[in-house]
N, C-alpha and C positions, 0 to 999 in steps of 0.2 A: 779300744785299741785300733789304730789304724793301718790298714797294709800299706806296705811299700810301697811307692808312687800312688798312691789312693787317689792323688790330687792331682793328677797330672794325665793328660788324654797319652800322650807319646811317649817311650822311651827315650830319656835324656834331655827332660822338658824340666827335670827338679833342677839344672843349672841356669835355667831364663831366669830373669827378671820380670815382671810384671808390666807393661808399658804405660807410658802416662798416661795413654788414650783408655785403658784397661781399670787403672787405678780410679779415674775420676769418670767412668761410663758406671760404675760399683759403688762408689759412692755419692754420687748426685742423686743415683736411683733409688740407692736407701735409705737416703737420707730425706728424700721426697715421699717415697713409701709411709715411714716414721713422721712426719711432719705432719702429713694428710687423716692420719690414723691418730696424730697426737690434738691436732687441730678438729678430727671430729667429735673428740671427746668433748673437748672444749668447748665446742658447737652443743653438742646435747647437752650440759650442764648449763651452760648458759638457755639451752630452749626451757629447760627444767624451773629453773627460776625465774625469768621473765613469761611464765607457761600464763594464758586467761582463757577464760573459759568460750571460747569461741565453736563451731562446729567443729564436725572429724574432718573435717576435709581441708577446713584450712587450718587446725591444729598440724595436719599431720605436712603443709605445703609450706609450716613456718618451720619446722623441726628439720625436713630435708634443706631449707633455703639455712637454717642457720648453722647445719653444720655443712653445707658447701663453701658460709662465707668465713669459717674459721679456719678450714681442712687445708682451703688452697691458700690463705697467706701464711699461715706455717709451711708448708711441702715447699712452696716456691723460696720463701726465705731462707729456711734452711738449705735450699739443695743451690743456693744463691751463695749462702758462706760456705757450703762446700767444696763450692768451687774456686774461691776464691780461696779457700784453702790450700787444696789440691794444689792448683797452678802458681802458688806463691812457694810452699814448701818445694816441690819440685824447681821452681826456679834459683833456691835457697841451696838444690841439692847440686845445681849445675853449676853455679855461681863456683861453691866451694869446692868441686868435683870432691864429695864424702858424701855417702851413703850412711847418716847415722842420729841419733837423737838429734840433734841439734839442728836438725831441716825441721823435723814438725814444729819445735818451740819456738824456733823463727818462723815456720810459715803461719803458726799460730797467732803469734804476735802481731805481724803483719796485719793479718785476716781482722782481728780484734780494733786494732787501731783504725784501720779503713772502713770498719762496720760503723765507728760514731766518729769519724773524725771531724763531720760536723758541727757537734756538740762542744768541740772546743779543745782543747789542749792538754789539760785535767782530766776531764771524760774519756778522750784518744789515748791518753798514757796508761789512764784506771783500766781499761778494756785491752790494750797492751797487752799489761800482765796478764789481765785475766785469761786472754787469748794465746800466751805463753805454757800459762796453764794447763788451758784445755788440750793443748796441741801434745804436751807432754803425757796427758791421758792418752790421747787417742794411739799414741805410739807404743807406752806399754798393755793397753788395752790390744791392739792388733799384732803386737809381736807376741804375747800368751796365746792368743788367739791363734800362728801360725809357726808358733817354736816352743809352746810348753810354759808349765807353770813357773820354770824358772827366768824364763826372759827376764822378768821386771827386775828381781833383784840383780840376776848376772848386770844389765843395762846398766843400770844406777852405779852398782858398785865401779864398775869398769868407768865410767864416764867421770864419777868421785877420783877414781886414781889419777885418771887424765888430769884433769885440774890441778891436782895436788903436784904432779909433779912437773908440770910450767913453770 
């Protein structure tokens, strides 16, 4: 259980907002944190199975080199679509002046289509959704996270009526 302002240094800080500089200073970092941590796994499984019987010494200067070269292009790429998350939903939330689902599945979207839009038109539209998807995660993942276990459903149901009644 939490106390009353738990989360807040001041009296009268639970009515701020969180600022965009704040929003994506928290998320790039954690997302770089997790990438680095997820990319060193990757490194050591990969040292694991390309492992040969060489000394300790360069055994153990291929094992550090392979998970530094797995660590940093996970942290940097992920905390690269973070960003581009971040500052697309937020611009999705200015656009619309609304505060509500429908920033993160559009900045998701966004984010997803720009990450392979290289790829072609087919692959940009497939990563779209996919990136609609995610973005939809990530919103009821952090509002459980920062309003209770019933966010997700209150969210859904309420944005369900919304629809319906257009």
């Amino acid at each position: 259980e939490q106390l009353e302002g738990s989360q807040f240094v001041f009296a009268g800080d639970e009515k701020k907002k969180r600022t965009l500089s704040e929003i994506m200073f928290f998320g790039i970092g954690t997302s770089y944190c997790a990438g680095l941590s997820l990319g060193g796994v990757w490194g050591a499984l990969e040292h694991s199975r390309n492992f040969d019987g060489s000394s300790k010494v360069l055994r153990r200067n291929q094992f550090l080199n392979s998970i530094t070269k797995r660590g940093t292009f996970v942290g940097n790429s992920l905390a690269v679509l973070v960003l581009i998350y971040t500052g697309s939903s937020s611009m999705v939330g200015m656009w619309r002046e609304k505060e509500d689902l429908w920033n993160d599945v559009m900045g998701g979207g966004i984010t997803g289509g720009f990450y392979k839009s290289t790829r072609g038109v087919r692959t940009a539209a497939t990563f779209t959704g996919l990136g609609m998807i995610a973005g939809l995660a990530v919103n009821l993942v952090n509002g459980t996270i920062e309003q209770g276990s019933s966010y997700a459903s209150d969210t859904l149901s309420d944005t369900a009526r919304e629809l319906w009644e257009r």
